[in-house]
C-alpha positions as CSV (number, residue, x, y, z in Angstrom):
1,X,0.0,0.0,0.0
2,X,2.8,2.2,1.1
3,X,4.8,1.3,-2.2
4,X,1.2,2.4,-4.4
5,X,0.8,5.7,-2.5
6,X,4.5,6.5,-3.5
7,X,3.9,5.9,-7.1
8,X,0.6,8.0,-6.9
9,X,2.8,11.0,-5.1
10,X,5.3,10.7,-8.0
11,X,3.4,12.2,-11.1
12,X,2.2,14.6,-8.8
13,X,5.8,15.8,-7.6
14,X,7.3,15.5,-11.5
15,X,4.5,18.0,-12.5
16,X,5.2,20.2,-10.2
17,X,8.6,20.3,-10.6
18,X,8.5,20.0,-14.4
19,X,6.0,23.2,-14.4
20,X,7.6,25.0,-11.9
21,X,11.1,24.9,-14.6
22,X,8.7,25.7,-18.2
23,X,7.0,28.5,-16.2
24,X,9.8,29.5,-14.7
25,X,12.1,29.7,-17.9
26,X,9.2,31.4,-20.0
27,X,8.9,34.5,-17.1
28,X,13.2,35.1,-18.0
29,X,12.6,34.5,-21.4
30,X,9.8,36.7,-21.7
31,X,11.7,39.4,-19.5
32,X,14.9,39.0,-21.2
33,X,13.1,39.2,-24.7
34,X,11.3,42.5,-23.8
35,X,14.6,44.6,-22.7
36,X,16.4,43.6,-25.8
37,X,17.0,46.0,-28.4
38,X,17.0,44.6,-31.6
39,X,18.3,47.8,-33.3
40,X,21.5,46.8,-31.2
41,X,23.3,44.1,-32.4
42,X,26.2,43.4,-29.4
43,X,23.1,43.7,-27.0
44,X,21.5,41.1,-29.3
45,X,24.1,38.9,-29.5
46,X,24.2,39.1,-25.5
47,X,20.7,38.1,-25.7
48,X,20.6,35.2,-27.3
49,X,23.4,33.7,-25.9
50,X,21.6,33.9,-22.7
51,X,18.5,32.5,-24.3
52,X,20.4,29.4,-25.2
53,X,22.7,29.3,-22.3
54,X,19.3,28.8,-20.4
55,X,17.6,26.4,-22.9
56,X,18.0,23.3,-21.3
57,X,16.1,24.4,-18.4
58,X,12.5,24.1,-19.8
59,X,13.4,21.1,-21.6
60,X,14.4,19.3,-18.6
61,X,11.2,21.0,-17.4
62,X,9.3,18.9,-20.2
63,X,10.7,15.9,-19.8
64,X,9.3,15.8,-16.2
65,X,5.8,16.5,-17.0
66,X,5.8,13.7,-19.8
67,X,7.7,11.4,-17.2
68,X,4.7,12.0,-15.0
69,X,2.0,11.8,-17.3
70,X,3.8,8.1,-18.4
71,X,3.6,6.9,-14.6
72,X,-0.2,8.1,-14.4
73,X,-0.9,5.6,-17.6
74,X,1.1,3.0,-16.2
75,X,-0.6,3.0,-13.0
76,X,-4.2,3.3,-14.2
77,X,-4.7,6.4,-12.3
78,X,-7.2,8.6,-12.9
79,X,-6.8,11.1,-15.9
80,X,-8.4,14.3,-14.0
81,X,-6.7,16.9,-16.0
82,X,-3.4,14.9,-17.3
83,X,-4.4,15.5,-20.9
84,X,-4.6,19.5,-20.7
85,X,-1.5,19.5,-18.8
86,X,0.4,17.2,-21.5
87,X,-1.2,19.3,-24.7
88,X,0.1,22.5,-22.8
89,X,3.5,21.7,-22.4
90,X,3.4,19.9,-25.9
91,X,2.5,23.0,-27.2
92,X,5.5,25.2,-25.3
93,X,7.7,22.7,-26.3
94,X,6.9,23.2,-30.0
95,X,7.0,27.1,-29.6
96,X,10.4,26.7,-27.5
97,X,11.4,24.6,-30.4
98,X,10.6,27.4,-33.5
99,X,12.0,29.8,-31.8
100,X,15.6,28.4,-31.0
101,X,15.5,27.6,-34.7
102,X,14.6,31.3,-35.5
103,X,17.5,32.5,-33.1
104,X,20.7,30.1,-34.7
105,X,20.8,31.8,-38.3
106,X,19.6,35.5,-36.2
107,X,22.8,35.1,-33.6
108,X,25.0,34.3,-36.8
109,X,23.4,37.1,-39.1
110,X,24.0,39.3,-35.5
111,X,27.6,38.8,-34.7
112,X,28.3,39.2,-38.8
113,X,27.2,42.7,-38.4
114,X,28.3,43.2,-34.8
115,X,31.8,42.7,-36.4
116,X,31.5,44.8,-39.2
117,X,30.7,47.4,-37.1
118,X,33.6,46.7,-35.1
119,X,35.4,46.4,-37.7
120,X,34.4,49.8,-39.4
121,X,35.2,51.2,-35.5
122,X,39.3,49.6,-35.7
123,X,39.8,51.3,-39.4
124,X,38.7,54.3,-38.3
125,X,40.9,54.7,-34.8
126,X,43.4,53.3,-37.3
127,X,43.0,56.0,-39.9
128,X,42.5,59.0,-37.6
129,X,46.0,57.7,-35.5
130,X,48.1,57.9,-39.1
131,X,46.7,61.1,-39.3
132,X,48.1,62.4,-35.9
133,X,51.2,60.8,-36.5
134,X,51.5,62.6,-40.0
135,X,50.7,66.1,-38.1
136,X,52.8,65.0,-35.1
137,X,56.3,64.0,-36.9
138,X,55.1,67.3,-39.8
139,X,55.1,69.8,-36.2
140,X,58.1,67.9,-35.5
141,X,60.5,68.4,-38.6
142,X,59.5,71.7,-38.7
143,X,60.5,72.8,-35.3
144,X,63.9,70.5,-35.6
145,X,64.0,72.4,-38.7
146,X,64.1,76.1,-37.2
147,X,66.2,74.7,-34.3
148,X,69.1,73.7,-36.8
149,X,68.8,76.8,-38.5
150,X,70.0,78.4,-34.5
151,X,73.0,76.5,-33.8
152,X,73.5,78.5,-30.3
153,X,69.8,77.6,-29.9
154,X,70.7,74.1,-30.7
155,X,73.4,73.7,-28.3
156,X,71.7,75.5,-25.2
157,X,68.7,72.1,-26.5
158,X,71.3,69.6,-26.1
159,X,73.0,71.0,-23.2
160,X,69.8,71.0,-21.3
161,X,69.1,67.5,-23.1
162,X,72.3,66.5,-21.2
163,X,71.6,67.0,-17.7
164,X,68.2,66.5,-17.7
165,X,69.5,62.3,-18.8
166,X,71.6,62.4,-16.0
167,X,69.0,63.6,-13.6
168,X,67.3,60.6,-15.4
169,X,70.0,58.4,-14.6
170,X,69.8,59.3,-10.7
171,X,65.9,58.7,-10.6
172,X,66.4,55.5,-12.3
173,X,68.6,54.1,-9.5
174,X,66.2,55.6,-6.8
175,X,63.3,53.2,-8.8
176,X,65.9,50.5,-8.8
177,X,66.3,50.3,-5.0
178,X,62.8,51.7,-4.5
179,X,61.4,48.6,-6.9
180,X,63.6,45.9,-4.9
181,X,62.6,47.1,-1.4
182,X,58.9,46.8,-2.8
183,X,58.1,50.3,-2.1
184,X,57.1,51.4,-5.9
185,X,55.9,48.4,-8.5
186,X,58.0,47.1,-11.2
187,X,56.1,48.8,-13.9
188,X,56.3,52.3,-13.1
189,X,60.1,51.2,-13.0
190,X,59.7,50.1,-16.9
191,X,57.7,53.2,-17.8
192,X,60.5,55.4,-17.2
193,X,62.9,53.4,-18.7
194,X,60.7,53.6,-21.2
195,X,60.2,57.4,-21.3
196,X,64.0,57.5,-21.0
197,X,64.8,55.4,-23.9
198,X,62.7,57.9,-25.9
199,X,64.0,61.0,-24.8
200,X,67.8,59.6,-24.6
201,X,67.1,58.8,-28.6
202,X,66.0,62.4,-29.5
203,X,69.0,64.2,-28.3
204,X,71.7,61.3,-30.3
205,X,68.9,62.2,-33.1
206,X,69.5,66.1,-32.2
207,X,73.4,65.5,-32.3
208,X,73.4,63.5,-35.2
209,X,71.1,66.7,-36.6
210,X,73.8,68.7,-35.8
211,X,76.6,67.4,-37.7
212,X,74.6,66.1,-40.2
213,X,71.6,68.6,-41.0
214,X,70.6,66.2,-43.9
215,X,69.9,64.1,-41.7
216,X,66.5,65.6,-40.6
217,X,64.4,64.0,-43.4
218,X,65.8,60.5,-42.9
219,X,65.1,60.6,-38.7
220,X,61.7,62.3,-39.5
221,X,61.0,59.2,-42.4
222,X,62.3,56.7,-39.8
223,X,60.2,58.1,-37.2
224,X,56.8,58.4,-39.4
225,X,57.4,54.3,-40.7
226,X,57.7,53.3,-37.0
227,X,54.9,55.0,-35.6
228,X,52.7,54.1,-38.5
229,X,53.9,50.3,-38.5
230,X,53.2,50.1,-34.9
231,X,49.7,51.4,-35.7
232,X,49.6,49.1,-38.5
233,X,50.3,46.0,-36.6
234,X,47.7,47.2,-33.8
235,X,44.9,47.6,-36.5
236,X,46.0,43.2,-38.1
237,X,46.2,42.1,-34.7
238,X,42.9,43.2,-33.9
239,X,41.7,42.1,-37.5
240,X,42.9,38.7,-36.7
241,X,40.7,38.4,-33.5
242,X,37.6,39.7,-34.9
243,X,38.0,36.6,-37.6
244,X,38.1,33.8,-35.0
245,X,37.1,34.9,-31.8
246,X,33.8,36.4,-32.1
247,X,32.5,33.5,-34.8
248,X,33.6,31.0,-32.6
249,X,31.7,31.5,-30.1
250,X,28.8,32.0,-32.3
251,X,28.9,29.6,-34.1
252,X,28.5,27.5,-30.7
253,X,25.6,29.4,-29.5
254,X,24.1,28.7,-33.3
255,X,24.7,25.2,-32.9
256,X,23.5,24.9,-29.7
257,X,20.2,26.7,-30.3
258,X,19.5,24.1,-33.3
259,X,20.3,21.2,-31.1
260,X,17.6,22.4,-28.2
261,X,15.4,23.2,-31.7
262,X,15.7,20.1,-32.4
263,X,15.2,18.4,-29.2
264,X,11.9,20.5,-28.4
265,X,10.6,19.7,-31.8
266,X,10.9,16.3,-31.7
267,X,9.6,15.8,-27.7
268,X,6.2,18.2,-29.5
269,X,6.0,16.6,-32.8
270,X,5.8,12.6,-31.1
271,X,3.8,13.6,-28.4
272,X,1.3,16.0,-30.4
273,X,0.4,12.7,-32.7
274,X,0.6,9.9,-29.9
275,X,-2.4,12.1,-29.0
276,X,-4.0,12.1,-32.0
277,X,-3.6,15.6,-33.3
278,X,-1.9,14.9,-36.1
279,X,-3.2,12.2,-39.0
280,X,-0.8,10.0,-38.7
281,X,-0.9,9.3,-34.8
282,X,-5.1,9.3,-35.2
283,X,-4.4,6.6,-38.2
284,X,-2.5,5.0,-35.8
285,X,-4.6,4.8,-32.7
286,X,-7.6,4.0,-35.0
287,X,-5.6,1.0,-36.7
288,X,-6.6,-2.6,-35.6
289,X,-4.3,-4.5,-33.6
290,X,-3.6,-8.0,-35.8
């Protein structure tokens, strides 16, 4: 007896359970849906990898209320309202099912354009910083220009040049210590040297100037390719990502969404016709056994 009220309890609990999770799922879905903005495609893509991310849930969801509505017909219990209750959750399972097959090519036509955009975003910072650099190393010749035309001008430059790298040279030893007894971080300890390298390279550049006032177009051409092959490399490097990176991942959440499409189609489409909805499964039920 004790065994038969446990099975009775069963259906019951995996109802419960199993509507608690569809219910549940479709509230989030229906919240997550309504905030979207489909006129933005990152927030899209963000979307709809959450969708899917969370599609299992409902399913799982499903497969309880079927499991229950199984037990009920295998121990002749009553079928009160087991039918509804199946033909509901038949039905979200079919409308779960069109929709992650609406979402797979939608995420993929998404992150296509997300990238382009992207994309259109990186050429542009790229263009506008060969720009600057053109002005920057153009104000730059030009003033290096009117400074070799001054020689006393010039020397007073590198004199001052001079001491300020040696000051250099004292606060790079401070950082030293300071970086080994832990008081200042290693990379404020680079950045100088960095800054240092730079400025150390301009006066040799002024002093080679100097000698050599020819020179000037050569630095200023040497100056211009690096800055502009740095920028250069920036703009592939971040080409290179947005061609595997972002459709990876897509193309996971695509699959995944036809998968769960799949699955929710499937779990409708049997169950719809072992209830006689469709003609095949009423041919079927109507068919005499041999």
């Amino acid at each position: 007896m004790k065994a038969k009220n446990n099975l009775l309890s069963a259906p019951f609990a995996l109802k419960l359970v199993g509507f608690i999770l569809v219910f549940a799922s479709l509230l989030d879905y229906l919240f997550l849906l309504t905030g979207l903005d489909f006129k933005d495609k990152p927030s899209l893509v963000n979307g709809i990898g959450q969708l899917v991310s969370q599609g299992t849930i409902p399913l799982v969801g499903v497969a309880l209320v079927l499991t229950a509505y199984w037990l009920e017909r295998l121990a002749d219990m009553p079928a009160r309202n087991s039918k509804i209750s199946r033909l509901v959750v038949l039905v979200v399972a079919a409308l779960l099912g069109v929709m992650f097959l609406i979402l797979a090519p939608v995420h993929l036509n998404s992150t296509s354009q997300t990238t382009q955009q992207v994309r259109a975003e990186v050429d542009k910072k790229a263009k506008d910083a060969e720009g600057e650099v053109e002005q920057r190393i153009q104000q730059r010749q030009n003033d290096l220009t009117n400074l070799v035309k001054d020689p006393k001008r010039l020397d007073e430059q590198l004199k001052q040049m001079d001491e300020q790298i040696k000051q250099a040279g004292e606060e790079e030893k401070r950082l030293v210590q300071a970086v080994a007894s832990k008081a200042e971080p290693e990379s404020k300890l680079t950045e100088f040297r960095s800054q240092l390298a730079q400025f150390t390279k301009l006066a040799q550049d002024l002093k080679e100037i100097k000698t050599n006032p020819a020179a000037l177009q050569n630095k200023a051409k040497e100056s211009r390719d690096e800055a502009l092959n740095e920028i250069r490399a920036k703009k592939q490097k971040a080409d290179e990502q947005l061609s595997s990176q972002p459709w990876k991942a897509s193309l996971k959440v695509a699959l995944n969404s036809l998968i769960l499409s799949v699955g929710y189609l499937l779990i409708s489409w049997v169950g719809l016709s072992e209830m006689g909805l469709f003609s095949g499964g009423a041919k079927a039920r109507r068919a005499p056994k041999p």
